[in-house]
Backbone as JSON, one array per atom type, in Angstrom:
{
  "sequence": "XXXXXXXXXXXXXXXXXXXXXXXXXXXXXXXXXXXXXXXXXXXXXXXXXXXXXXXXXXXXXXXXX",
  "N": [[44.17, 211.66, -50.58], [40.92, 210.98, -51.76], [38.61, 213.03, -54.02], [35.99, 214.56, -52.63], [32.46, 214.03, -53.36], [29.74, 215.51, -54.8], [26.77, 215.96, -54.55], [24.45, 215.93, -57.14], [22.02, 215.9, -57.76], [21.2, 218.06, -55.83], [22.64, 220.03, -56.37], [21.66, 220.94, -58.96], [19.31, 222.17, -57.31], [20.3, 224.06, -55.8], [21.89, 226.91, -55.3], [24.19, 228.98, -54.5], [24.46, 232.03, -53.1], [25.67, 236.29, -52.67], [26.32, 236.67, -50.33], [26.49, 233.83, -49.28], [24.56, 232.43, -48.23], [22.19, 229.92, -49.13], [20.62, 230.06, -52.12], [17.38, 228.57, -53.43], [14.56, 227.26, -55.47], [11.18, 228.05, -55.91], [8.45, 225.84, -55.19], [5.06, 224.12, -56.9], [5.28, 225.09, -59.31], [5.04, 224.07, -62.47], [2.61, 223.02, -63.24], [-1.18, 222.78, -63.44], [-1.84, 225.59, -62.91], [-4.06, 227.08, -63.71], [-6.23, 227.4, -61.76], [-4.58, 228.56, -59.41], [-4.0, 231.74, -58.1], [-3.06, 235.13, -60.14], [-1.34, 236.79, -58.68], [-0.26, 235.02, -57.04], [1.25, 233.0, -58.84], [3.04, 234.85, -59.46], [4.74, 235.66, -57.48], [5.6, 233.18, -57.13], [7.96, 233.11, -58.6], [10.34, 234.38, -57.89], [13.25, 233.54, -55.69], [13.89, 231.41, -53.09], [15.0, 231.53, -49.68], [16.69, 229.32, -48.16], [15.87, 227.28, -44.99], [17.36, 227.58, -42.3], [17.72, 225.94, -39.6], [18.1, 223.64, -42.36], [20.31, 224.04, -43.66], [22.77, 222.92, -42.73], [22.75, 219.98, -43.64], [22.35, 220.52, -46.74], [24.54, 222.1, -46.97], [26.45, 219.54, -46.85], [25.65, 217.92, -48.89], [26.62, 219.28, -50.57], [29.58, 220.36, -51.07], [31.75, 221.62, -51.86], [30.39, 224.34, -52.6]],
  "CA": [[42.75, 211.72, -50.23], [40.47, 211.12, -53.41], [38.0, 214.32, -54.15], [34.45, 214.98, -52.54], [31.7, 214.29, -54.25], [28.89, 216.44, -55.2], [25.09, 215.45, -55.37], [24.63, 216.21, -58.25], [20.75, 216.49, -57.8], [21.25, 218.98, -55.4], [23.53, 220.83, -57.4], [20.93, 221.48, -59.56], [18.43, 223.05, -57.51], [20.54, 224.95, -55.08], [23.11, 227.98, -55.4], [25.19, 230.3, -53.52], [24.18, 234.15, -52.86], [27.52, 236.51, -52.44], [26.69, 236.44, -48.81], [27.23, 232.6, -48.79], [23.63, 232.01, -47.85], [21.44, 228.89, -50.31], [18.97, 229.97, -52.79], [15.85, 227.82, -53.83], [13.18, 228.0, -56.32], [9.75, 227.82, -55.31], [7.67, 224.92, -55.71], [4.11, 224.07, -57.44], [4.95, 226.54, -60.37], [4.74, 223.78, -63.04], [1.01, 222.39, -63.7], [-2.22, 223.22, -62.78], [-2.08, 226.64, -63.04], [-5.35, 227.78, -63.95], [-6.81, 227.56, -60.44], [-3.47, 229.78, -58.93], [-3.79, 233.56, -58.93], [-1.65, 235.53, -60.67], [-0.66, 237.04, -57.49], [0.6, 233.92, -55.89], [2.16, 232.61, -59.84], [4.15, 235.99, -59.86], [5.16, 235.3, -56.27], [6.49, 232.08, -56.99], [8.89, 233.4, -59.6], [11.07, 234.81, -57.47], [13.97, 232.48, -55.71], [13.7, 231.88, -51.48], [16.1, 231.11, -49.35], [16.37, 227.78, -47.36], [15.62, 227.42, -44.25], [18.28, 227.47, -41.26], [17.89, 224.19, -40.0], [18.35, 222.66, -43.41], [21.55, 224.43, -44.04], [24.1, 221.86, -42.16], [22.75, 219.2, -44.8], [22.82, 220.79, -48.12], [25.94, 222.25, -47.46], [26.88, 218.07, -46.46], [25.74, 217.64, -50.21], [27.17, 220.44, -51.43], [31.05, 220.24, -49.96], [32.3, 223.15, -53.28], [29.37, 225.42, -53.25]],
  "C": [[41.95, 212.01, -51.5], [39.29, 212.86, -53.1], [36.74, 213.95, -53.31], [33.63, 214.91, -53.89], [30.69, 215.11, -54.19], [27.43, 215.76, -55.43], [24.45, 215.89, -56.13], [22.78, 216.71, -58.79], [20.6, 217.76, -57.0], [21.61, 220.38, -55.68], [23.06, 221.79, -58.68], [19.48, 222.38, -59.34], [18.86, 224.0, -56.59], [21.77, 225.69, -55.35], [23.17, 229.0, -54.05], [24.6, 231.75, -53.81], [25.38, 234.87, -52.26], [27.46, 236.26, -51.26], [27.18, 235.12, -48.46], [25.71, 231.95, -47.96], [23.0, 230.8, -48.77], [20.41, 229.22, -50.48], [18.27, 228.67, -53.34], [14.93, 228.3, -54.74], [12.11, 227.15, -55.53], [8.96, 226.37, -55.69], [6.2, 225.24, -56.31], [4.23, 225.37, -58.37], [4.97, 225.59, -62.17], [3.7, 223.51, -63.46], [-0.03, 223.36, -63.58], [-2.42, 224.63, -62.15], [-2.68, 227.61, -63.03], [-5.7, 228.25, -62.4], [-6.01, 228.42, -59.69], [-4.02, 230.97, -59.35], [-2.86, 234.39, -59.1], [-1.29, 236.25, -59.95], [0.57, 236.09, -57.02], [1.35, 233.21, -57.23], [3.34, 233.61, -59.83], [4.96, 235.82, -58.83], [6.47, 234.06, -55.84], [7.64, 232.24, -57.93], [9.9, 233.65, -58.98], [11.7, 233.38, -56.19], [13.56, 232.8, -53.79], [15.11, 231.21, -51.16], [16.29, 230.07, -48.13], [16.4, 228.21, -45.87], [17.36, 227.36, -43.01], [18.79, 226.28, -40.73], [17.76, 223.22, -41.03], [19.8, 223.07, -43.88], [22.69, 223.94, -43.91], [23.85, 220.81, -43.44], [22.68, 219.65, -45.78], [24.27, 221.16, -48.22], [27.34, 220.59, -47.3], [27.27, 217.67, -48.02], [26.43, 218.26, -51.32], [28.65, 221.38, -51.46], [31.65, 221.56, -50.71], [31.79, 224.01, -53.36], [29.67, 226.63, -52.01]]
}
């Protein structure tokens, strides 16, 4: 049976937490900045954690993680 592959885009924006849950980074934290307040920039720094019903498909993409 050849190996599983890996999506390899996925791979890059999602990881494992020890519990075995999938972290995420936040979106809109590249550009357009100015107009954000540095409330809601500092906010987005920090990593979330995917939703529930998305969890059957990343871990589809993500067969090793």
């Amino acid at each position: 049976m050849p190996k599983m592959k890996t999506n390899r885009a996925a791979a890059k924006r999602f990881s494992a937490t020890g519990s075995g849950k999938i972290r995420r980074r936040k979106a809109f934290t590249s550009h357009i900045l100015t107009k954000k307040s540095t409330k809601r920039k500092r906010n987005l720094r920090k990593a979330g954690l995917i939703a529930e019903c998305d969890t059957k498909a990343i871990k589809r993409m993500l067969p090793y993680l």
